[in-house]
Backbone bond lengths (Angstrom), bond angles and torsions (degrees), N, CA, C in turn:
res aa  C-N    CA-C-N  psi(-1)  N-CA   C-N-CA  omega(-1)  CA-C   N-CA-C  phi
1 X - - - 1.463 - - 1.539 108.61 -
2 X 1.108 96.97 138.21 1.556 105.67 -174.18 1.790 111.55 -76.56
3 X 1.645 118.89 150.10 1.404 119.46 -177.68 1.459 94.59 -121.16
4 X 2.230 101.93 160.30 0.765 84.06 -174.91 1.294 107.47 -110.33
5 X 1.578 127.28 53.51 1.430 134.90 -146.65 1.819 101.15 -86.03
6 X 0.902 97.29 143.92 1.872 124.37 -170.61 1.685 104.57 -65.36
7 X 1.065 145.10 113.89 1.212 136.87 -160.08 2.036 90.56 -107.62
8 X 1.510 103.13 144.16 1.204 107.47 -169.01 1.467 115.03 -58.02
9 X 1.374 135.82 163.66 1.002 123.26 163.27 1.293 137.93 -80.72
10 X 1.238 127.71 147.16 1.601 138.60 -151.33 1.637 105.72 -67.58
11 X 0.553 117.83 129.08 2.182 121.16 173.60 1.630 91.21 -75.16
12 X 1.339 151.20 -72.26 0.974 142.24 -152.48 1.420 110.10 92.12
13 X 1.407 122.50 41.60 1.874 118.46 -168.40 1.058 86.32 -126.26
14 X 1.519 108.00 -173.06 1.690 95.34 163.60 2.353 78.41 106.18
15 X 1.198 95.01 -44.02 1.663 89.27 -165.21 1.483 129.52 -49.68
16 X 1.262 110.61 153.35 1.627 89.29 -178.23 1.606 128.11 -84.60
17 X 1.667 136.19 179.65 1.317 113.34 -163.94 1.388 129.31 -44.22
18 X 1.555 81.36 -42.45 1.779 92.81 -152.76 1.366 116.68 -83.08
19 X 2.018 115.13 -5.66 1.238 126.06 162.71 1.522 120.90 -81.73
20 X 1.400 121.57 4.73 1.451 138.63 -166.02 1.632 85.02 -102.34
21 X 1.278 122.56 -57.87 1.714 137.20 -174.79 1.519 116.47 -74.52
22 X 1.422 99.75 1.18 1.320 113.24 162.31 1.524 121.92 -89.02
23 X 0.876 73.79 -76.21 1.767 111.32 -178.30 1.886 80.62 -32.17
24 X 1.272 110.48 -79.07 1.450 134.21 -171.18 1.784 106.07 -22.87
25 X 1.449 95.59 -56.58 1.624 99.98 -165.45 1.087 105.99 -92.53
26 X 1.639 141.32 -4.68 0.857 136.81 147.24 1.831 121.75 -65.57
27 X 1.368 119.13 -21.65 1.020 125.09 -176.76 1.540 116.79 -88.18
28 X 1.357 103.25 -22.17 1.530 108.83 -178.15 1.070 110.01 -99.24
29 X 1.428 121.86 -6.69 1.535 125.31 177.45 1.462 116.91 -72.76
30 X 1.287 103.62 -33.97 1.318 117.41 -161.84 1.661 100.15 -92.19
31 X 1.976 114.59 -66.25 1.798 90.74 154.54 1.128 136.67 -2.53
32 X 1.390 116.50 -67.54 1.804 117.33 -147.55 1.545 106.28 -98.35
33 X 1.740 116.70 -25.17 1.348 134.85 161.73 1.548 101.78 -54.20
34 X 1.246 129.07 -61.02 1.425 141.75 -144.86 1.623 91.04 -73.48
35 X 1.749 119.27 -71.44 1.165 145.54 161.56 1.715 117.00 -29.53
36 X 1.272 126.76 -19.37 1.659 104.49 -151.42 0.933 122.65 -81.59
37 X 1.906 125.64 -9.11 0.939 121.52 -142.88 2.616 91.58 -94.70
38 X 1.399 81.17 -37.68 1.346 85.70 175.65 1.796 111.40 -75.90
39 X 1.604 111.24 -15.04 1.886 99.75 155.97 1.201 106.69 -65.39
40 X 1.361 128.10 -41.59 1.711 116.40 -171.17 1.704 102.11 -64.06
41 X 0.818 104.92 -26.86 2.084 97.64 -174.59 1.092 83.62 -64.01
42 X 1.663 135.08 -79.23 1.203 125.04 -140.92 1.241 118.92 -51.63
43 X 1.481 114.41 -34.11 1.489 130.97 -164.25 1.829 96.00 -64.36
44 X 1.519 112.99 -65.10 1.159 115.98 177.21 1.625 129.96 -33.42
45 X 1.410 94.53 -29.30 1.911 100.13 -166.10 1.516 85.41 -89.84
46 X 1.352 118.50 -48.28 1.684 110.07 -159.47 1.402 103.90 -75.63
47 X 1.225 128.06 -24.69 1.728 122.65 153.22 1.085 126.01 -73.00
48 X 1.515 117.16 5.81 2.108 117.69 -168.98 1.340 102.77 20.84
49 X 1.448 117.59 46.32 1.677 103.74 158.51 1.662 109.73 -84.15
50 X 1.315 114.41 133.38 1.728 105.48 -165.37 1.412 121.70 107.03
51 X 1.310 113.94 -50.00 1.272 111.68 -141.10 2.207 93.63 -129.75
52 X 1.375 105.27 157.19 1.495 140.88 -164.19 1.904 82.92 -50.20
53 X 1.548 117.19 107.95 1.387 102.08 175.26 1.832 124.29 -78.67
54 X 1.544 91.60 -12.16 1.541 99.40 177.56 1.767 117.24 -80.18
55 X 1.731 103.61 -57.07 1.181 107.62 -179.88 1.710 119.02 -86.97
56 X 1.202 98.70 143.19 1.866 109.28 -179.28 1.262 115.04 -48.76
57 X 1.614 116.29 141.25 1.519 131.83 173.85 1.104 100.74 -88.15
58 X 1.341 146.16 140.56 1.501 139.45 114.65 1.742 132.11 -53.76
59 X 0.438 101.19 102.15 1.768 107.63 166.37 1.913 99.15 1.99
60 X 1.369 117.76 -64.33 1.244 124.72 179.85 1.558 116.94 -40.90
61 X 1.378 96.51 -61.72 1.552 119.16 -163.98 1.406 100.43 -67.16
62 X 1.493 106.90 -56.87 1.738 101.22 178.40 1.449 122.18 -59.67
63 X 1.526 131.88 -19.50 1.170 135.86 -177.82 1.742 103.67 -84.42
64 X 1.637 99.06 -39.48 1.703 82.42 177.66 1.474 125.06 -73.64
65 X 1.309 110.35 -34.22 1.516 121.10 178.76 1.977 95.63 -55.53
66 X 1.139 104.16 -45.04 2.067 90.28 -173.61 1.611 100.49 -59.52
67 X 1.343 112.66 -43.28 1.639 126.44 -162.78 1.945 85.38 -55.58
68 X 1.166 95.69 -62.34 2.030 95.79 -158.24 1.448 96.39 -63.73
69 X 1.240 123.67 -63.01 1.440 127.29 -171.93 1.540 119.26 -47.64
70 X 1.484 132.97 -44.17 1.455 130.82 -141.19 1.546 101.88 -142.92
71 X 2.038 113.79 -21.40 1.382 110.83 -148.54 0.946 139.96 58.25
72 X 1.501 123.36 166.23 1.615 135.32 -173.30 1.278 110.01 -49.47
73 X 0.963 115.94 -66.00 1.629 127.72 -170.56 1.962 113.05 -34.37
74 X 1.200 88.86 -34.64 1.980 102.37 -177.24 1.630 96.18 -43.15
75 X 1.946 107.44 -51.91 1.675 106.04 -134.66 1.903 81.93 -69.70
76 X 1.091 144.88 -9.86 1.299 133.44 -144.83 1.914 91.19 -114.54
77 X 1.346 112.15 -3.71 1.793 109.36 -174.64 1.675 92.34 -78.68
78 X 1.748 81.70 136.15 1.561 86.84 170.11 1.896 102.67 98.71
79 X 1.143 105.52 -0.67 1.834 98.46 167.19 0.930 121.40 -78.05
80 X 1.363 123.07 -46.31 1.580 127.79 -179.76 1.711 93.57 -45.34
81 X 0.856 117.01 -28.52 2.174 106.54 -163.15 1.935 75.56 -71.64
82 X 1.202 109.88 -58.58 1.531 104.65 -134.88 1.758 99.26 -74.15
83 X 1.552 120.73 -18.53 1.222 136.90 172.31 1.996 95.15 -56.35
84 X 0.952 93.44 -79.64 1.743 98.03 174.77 1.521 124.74 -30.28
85 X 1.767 114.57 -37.31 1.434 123.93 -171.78 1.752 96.33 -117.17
86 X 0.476 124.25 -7.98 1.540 115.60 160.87 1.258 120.96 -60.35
87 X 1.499 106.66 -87.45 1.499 113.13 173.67 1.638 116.52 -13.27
88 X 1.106 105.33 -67.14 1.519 116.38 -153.70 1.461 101.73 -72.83
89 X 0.763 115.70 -53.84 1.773 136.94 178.74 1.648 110.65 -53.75
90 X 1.365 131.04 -44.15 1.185 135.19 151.35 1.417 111.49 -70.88
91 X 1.200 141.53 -25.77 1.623 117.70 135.23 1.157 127.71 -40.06
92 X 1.096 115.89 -52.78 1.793 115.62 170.63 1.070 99.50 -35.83
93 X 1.207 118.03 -93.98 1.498 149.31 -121.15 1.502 97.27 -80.83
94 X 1.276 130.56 -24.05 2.007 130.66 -177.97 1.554 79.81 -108.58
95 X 1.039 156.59 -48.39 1.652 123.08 -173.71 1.343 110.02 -80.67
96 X 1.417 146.03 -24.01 1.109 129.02 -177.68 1.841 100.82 -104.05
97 X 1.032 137.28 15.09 1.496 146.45 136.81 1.577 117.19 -62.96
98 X 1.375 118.95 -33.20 1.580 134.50 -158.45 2.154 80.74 -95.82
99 X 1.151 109.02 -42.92 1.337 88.07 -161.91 1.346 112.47 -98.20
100 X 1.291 105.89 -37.10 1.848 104.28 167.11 1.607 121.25 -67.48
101 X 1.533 100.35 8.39 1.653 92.84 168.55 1.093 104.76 -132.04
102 X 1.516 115.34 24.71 1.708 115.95 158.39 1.228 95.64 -85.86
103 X 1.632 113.65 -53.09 1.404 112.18 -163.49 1.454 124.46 -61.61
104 X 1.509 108.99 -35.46 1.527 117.30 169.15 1.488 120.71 -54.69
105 X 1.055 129.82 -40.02 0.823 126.30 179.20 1.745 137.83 -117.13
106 X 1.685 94.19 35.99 1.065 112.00 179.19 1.439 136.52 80.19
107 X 1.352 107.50 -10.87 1.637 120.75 -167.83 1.515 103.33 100.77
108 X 1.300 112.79 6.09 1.913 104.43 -177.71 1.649 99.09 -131.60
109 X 1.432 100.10 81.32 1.762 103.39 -159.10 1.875 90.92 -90.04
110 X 1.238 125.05 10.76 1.583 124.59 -179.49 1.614 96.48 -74.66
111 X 1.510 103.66 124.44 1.616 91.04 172.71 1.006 116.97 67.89
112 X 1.300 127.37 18.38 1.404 108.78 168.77 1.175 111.19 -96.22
113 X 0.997 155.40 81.00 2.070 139.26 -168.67 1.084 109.86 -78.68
114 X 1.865 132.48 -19.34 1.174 122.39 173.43 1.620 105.82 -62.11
115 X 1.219 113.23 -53.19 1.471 120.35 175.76 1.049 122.22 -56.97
116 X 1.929 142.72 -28.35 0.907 127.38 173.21 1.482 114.45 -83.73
117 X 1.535 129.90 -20.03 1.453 148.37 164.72 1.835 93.35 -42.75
118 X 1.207 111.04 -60.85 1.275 113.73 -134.94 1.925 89.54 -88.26
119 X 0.903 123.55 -9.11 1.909 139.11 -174.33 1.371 70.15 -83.25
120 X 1.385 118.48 -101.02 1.451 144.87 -165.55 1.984 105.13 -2.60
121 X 1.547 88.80 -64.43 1.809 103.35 171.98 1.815 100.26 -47.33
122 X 0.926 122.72 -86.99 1.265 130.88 -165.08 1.485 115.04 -35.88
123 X 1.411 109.79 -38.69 1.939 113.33 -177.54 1.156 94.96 -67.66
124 X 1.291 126.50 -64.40 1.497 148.89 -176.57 1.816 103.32 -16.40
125 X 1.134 98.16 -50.54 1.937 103.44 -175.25 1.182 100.55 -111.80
126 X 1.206 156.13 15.98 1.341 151.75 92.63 1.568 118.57 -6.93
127 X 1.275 88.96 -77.37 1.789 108.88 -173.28 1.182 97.84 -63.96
128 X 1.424 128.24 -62.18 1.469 113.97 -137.85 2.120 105.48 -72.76
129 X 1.570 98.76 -23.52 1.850 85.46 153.64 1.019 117.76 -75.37
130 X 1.436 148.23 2.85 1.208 100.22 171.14 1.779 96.00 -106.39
131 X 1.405 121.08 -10.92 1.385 122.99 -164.90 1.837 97.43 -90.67
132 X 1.400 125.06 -21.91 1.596 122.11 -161.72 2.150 96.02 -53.56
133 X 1.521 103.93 -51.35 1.803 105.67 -137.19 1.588 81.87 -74.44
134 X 1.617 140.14 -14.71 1.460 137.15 169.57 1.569 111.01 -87.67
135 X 1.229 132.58 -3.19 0.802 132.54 164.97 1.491 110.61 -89.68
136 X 0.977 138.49 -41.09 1.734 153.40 173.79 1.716 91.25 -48.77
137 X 1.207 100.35 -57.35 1.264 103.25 -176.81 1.647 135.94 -44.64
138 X 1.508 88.20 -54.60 1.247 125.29 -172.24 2.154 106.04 -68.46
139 X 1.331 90.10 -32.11 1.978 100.68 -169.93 1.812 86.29 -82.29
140 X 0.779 129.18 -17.76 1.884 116.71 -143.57 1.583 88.68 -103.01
141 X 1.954 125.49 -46.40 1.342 113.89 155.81 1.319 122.73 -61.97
142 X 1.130 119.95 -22.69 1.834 111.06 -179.65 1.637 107.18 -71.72
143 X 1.264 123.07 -5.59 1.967 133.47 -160.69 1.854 85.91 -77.92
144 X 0.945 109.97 132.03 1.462 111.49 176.39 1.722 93.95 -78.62
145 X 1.540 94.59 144.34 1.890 129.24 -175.83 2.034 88.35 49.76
146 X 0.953 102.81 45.15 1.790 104.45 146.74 1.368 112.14 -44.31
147 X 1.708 106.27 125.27 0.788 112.75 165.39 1.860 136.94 -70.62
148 X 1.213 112.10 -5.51 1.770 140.53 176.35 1.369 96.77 -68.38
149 X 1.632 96.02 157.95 1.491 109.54 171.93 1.329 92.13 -116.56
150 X 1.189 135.88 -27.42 1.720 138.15 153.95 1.400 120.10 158.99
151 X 0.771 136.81 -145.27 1.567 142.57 -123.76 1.874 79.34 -72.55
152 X 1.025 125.11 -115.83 1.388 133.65 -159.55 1.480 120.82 -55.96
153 X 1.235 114.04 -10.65 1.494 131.66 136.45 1.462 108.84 -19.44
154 X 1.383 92.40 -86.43 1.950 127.28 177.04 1.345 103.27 -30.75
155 X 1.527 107.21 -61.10 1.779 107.77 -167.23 1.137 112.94 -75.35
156 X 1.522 142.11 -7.63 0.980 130.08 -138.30 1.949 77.88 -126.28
157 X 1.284 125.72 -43.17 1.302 123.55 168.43 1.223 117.16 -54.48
158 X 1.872 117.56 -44.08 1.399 116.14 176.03 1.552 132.31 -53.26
159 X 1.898 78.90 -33.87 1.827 90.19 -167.52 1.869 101.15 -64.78
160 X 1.706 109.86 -33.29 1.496 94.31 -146.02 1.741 90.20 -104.15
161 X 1.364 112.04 -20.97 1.681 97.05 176.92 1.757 110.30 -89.85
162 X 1.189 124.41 -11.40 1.667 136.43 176.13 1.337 116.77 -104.07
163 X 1.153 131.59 -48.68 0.986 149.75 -146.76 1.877 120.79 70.61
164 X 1.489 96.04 -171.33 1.820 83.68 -167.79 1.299 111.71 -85.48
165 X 1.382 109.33 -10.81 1.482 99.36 179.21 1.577 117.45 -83.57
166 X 1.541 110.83 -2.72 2.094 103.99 152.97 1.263 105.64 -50.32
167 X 1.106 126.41 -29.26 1.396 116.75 178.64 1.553 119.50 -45.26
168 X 0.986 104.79 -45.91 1.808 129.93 -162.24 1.553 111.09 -106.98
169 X 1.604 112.01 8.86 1.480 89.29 -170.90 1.967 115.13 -96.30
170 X 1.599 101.56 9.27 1.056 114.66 172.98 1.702 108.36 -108.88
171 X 1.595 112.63 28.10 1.348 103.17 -169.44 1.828 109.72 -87.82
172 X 1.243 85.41 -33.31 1.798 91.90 -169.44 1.919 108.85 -74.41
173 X 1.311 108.28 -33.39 1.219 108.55 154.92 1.318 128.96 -73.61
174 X 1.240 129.62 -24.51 1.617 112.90 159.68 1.609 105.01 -89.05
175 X 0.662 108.66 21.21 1.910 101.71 176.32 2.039 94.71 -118.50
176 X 1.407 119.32 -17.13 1.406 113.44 174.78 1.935 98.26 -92.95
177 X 1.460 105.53 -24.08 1.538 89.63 178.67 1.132 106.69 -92.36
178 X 1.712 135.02 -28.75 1.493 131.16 157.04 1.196 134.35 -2.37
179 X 1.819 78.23 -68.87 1.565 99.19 -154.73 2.163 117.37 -75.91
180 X 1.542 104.09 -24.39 1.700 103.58 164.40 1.382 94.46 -87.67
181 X 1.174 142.50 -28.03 1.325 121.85 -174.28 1.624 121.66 -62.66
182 X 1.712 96.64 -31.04 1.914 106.99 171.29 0.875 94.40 -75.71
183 X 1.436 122.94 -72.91 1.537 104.64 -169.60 1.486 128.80 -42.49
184 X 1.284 133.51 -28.29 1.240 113.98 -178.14 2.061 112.14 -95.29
185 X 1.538 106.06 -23.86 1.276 103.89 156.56 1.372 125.13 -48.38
186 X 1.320 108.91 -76.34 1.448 112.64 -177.46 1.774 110.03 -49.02
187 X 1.176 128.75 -52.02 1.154 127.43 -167.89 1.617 96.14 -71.72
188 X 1.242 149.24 -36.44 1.493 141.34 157.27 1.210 112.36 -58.15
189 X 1.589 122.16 -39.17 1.772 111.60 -177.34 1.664 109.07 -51.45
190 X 1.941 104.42 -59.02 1.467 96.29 175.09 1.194 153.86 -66.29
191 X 1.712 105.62 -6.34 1.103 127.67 164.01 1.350 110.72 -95.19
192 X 0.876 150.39 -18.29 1.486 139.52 171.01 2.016 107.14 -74.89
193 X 1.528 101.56 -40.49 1.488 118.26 -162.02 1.657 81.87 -72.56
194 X 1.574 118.62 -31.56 1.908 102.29 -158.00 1.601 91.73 -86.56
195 X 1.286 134.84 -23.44 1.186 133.14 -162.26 2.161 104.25 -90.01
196 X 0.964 127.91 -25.47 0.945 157.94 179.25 1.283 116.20 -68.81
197 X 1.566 121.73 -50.72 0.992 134.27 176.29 1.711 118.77 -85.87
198 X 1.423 117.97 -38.44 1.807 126.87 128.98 1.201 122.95 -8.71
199 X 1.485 120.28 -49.38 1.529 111.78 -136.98 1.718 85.56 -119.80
200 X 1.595 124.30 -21.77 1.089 120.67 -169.93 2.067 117.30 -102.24
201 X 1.042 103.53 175.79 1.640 88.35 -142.01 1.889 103.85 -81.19
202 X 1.164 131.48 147.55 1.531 134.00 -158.04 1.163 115.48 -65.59
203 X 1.662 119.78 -6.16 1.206 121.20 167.34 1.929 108.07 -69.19
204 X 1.388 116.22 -55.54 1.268 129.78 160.70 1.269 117.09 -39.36
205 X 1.579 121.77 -42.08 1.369 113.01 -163.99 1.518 105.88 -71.46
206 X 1.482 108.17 -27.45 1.541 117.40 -159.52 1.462 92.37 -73.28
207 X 1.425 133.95 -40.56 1.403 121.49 -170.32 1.453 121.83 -99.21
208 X 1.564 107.27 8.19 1.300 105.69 -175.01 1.118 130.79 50.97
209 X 1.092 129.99 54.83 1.782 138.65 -149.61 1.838 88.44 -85.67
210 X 1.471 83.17 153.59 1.371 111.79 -165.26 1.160 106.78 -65.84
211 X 1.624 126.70 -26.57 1.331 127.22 -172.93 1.833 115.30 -68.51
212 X 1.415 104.30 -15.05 1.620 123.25 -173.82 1.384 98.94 -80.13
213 X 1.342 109.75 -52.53 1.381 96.73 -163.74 1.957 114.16 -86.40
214 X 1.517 109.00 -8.85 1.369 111.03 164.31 1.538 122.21 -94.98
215 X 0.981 106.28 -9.69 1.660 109.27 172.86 1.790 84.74 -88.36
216 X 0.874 173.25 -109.96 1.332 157.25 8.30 1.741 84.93 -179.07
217 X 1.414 105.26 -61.46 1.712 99.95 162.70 1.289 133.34 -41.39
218 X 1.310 87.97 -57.86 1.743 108.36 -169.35 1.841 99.44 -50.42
219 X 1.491 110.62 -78.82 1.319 106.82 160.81 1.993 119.57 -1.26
220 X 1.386 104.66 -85.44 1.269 123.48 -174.03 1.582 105.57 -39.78
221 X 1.474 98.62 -57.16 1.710 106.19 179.98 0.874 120.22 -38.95
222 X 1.431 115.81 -54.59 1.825 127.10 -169.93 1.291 125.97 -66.16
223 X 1.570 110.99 -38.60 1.650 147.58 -175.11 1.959 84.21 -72.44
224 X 1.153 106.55 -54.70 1.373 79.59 -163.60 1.011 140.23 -93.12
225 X 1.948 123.62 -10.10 1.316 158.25 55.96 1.911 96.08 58.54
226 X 1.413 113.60 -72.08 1.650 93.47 -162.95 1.371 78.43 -79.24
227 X 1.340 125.60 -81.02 1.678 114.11 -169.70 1.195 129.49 44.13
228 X 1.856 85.95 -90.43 1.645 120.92 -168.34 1.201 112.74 -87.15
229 X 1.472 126.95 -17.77 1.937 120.99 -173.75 1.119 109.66 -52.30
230 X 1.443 160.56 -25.50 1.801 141.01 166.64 1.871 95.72 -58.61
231 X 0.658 118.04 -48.42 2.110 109.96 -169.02 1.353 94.43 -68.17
232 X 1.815 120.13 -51.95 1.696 103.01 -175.83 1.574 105.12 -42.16
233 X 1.564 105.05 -50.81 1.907 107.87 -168.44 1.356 101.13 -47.09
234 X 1.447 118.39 -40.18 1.718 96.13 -175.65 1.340 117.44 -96.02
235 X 1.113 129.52 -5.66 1.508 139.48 150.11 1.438 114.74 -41.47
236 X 1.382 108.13 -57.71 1.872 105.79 -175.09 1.655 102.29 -87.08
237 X 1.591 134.23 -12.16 1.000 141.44 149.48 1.766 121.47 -25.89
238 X 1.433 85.87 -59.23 1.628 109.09 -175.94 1.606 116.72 -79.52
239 X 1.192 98.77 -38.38 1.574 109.40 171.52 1.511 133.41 -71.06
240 X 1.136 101.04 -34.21 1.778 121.04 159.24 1.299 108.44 -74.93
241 X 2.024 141.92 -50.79 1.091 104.62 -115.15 1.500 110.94 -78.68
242 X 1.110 127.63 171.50 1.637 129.60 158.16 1.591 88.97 111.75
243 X 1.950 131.97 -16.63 0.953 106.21 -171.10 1.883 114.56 -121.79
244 X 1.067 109.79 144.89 1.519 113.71 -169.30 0.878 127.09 88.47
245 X 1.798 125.18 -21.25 1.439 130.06 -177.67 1.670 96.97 134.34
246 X 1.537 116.41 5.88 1.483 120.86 -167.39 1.787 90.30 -76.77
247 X 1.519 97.20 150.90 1.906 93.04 165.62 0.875 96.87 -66.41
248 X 1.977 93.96 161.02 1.176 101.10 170.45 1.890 90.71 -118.19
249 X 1.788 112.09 164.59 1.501 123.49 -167.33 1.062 111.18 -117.34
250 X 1.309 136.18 132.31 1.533 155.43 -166.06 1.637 93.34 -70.05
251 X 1.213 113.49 -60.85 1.582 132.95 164.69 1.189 132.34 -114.84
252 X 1.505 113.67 147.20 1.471 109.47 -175.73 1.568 120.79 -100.58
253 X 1.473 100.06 26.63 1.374 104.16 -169.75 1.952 87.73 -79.26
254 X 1.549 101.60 147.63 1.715 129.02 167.71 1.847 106.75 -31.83
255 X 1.720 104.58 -66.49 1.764 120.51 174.31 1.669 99.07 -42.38
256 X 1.288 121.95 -75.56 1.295 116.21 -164.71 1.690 113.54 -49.70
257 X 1.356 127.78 -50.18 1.218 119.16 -169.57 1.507 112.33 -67.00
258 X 1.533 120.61 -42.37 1.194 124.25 -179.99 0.968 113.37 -60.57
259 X 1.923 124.88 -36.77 1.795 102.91 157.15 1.084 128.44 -73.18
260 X 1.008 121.64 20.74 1.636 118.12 -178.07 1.553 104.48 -100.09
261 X 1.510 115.70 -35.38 1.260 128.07 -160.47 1.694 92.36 -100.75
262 X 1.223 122.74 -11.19 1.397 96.76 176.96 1.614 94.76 -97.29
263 X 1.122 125.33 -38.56 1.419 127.23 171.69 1.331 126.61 -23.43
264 X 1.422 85.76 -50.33 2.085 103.89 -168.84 1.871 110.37 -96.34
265 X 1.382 119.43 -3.88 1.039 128.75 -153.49 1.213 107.66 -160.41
266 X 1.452 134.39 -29.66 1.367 120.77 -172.19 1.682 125.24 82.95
267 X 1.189 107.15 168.30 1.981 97.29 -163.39 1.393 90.88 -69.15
268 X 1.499 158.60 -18.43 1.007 151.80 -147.15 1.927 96.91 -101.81
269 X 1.429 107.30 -16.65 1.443 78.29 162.19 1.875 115.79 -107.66
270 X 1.007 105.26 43.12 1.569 124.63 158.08 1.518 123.89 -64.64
271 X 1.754 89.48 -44.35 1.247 107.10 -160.72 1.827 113.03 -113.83
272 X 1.196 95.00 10.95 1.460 87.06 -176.08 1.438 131.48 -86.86
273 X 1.354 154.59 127.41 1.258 142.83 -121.23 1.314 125.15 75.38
274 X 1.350 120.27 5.23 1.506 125.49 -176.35 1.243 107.55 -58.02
275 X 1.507 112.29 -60.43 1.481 128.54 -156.18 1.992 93.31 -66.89
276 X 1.355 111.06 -66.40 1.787 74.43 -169.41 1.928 109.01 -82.04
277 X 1.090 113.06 22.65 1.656 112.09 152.96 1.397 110.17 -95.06
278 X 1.599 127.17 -23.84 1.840 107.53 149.70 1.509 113.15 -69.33
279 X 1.223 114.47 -62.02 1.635 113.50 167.13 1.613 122.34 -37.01
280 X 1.304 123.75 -14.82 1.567 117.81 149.73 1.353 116.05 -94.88
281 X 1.283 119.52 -38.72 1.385 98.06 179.63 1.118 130.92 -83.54
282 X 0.930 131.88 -7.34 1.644 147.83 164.34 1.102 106.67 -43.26
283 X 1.467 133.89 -80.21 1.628 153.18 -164.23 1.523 92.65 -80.25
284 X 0.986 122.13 -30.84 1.840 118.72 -160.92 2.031 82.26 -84.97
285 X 0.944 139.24 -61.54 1.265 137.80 -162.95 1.573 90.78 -76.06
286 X 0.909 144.94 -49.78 1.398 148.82 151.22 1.711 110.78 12.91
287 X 1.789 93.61 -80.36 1.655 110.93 -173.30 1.391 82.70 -109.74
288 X 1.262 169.30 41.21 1.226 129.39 104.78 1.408 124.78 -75.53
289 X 1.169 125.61 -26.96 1.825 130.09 154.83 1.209 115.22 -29.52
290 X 1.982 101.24 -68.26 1.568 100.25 -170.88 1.145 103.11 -72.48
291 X 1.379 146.76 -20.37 1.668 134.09 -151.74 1.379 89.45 -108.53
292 X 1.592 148.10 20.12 0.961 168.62 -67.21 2.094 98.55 153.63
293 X 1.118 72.26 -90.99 2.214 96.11 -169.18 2.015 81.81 -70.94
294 X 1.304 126.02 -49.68 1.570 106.85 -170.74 1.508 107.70 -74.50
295 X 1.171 139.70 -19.36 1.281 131.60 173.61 1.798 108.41 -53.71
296 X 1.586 88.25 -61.33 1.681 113.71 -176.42 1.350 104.42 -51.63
297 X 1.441 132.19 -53.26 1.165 129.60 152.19 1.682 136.18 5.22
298 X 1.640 92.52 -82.97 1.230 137.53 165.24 1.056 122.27 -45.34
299 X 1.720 128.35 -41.67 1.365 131.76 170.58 1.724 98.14 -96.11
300 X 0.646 147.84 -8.15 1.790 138.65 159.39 1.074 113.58 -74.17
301 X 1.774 124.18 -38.61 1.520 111.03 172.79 1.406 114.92 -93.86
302 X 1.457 124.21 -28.66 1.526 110.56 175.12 1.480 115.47 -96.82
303 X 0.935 138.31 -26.12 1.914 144.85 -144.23 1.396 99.72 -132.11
């Protein structure tokens, strides 16, 4: 006699590479597209290009002053870079996450958080070469009265008045702020997404509804988002400086910039840009999670 017992729900792994690097760059495309207009705020406050370098911005104030001053159109300069370094870079970073946390953890990646921490690390410096020299790119048009006419404009000035390694001189610092920032995302995404899916009812669990895996992001995003904001500050530090009125750094070592910025500003400008760098990552990890698990989805039941 037949039962009518609930069969667990599907993980969606198991996929092959190049549907992991799918899934991936389709998921990050849509993030940072969806998201950019609140990356350009952040970028703006943590460069004080524009804005009062002594007294504090609010999120409000700095968004209206771009709105009155420059218009809408500003927050969206500088996508084409990140359209170009996205894609590819969230290939990295979701296929070699999918496989270094099979391997870590033996083939029993449920519960593991040491193993998904330790995947998380590894994509993290994967991606961020191939995503850092579009990101350089991408911060230097968002600098209010940029000097670029745009995307290859940018590179083609960088390459011959910097050389190519401006490209890279913010690499080792976003790969030291990366790397706790994956780790504590990823290791909160799966624990929030495994606890979530527990508590909600077995009709849900079986389909994995989209609301699990974007509430479950969002969480992760935010948590990991305040964390890391002093390294973002010296990340877009390094990536700007010399342009718009940004300092410029004798060295690009992490120690040197952070004394410079606590010097001139105090520990409070460590932290400034947090709020719309939680306000992106929240919603941005949000629909890249779910558009993430529904891609993966998608190639397990049809492809």
């Amino acid at each position: 006699m037949a039962t009518n017992s609930i069969s667990p729900p599907p993980t969606h792994d198991g996929l092959r590479f190049w549907q992991y690097m799918v899934a991936g760059s389709i998921a990050g495309s849509i993030e940072h597209m969806a998201m950019f207009p609140v990356d350009t705020l952040k970028t703006r406050m943590q460069a004080r290009t524009g804005f009062d370098p002594v007294h504090p911005t609010g999120v409000r104030r700095a968004l209206g002053s771009i709105l009155k001053l420059e218009g809408p159109s500003v927050l969206y300069r500088g996508i084409a870079a990140m359209g170009l370094g996205a894609g590819p870079a969230h290939a990295v970073y979701f296929s070699v996450y999918e496989i270094c946390k099979e391997r870590f953890s033996g083939g029993v990646p449920a519960g593991n958080s040491a193993a998904h921490a330790g995947a998380g690390v590894c994509a993290t410096v994967a991606s961020d070469a191939v995503m850092t020299p579009m990101d350089v790119v991408k911060q230097r048009l968002q600098l209010k009265r940029s000097p670029y006419k745009g995307v290859w404009d940018c590179v083609r000035r960088v390459v011959r008045e910097e050389g190519v390694g401006a490209f890279y001189a913010s690499y080792r610092t976003t790969v030291v702020m990366n790397a706790p920032f994956t780790a504590v995302h990823f290791a909160a995404y799966e624990a929030a997404k495994r606890g979530l899916t527990e508590v909600s009812s077995p009709e849900s669990a079986v389909d994995e509804r989209l609301l699990v895996h974007a509430t479950a992001g969002a969480a992760a995003g935010a948590m990991a988002a305040a964390v890391t904001t002093p390294l973002d500050v010296v990340k877009t530090q390094l990536q700007c400086q010399g342009v718009c009125g940004c300092d410029k750094f004798a060295r690009s070592s992490i120690g040197h910039v952070i004394g410079r910025v606590i010097r001139k500003e105090g520990y409070k400008g460590l932290i400034r840009g947090y709020m719309p760098r939680m306000l992106f990552h929240a919603p941005a990890a949000a629909i890249c999670w779910s558009t993430y698990e529904a891609s993966k989805s998608f190639f397990h039941h049809h492809i």
